[in-house]
C-alpha positions as CSV (number, residue, x, y, z in Angstrom):
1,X,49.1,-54.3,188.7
2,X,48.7,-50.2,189.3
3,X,52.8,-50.0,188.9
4,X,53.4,-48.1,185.3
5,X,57.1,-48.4,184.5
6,X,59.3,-47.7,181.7
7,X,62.8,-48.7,181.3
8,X,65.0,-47.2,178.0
9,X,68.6,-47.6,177.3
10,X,70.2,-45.5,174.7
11,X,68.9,-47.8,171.8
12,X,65.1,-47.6,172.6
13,X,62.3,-48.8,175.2
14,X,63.3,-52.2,176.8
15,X,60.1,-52.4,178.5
16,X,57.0,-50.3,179.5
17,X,54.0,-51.8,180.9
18,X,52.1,-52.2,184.6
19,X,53.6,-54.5,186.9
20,X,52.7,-55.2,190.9
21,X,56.3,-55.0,192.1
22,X,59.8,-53.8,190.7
23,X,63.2,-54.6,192.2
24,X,66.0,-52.1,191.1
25,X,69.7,-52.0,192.0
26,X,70.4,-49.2,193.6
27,X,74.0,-47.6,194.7
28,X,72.6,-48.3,198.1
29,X,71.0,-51.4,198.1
30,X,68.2,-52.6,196.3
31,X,65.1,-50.9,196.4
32,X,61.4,-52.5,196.0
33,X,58.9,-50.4,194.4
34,X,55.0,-50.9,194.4
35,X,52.1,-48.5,193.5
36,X,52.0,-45.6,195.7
37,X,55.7,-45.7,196.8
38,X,57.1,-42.5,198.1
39,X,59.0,-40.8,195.4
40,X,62.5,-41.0,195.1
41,X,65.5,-40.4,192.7
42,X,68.3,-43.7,192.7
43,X,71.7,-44.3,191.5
44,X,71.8,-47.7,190.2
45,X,75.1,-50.1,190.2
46,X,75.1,-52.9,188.3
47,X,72.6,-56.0,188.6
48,X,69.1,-57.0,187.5
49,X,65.9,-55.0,187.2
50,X,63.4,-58.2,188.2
51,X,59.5,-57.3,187.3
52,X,57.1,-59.1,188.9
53,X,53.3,-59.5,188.6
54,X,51.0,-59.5,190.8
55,X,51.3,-63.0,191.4
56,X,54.9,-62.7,192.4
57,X,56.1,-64.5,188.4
58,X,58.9,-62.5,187.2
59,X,57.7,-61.0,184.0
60,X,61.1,-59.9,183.4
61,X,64.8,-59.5,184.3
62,X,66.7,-56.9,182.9
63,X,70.8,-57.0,183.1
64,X,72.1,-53.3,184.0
65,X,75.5,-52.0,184.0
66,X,74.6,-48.1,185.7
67,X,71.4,-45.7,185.7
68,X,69.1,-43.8,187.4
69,X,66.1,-44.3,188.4
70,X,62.8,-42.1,189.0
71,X,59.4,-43.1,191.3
72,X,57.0,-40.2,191.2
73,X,52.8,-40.5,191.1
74,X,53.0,-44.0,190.7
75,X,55.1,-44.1,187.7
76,X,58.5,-45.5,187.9
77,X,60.9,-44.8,185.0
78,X,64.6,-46.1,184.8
79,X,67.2,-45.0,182.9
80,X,70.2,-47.5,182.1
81,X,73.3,-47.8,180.0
């Protein structure tokens, strides 16, 4: 699990830690990010960040209304309201 990724809402850190794979909800779809995915910038709609290990077990699920989110050197940090 080489993913890092940090997701914060206004009220604080609702989760930071490695994962193997991370599903986000983006305006255009959703996107599946692993270690070493091409860097992007995301809009995200409403739906579920789902954080998976490396055994494919959802570590967790987190319900988002909008965001943003950021992939760059491996490190994957979301933004959401």
């Amino acid at each position: 699990m080489n993913l890092h990724i940090e997701v914060a809402c206004p009220e604080g850190m609702l989760f930071q830690g490695n994962c193997y794979l991370a599903v986000v909800p983006a305006s255009s779809g959703e996107i599946g990010v692993m270690d070493n995915h091409e860097s992007f910038l995301a809009n995200l709609k409403e739906g579920e960040i789902k954080i998976f290990d490396n055994q494919n077990n959802l570590l967790k699920a987190i319900p988002v209304k909008s965001g943003f989110a950021e992939m760059q050197n491996s490190k994957l940090i979301i933004l959401v309201n």
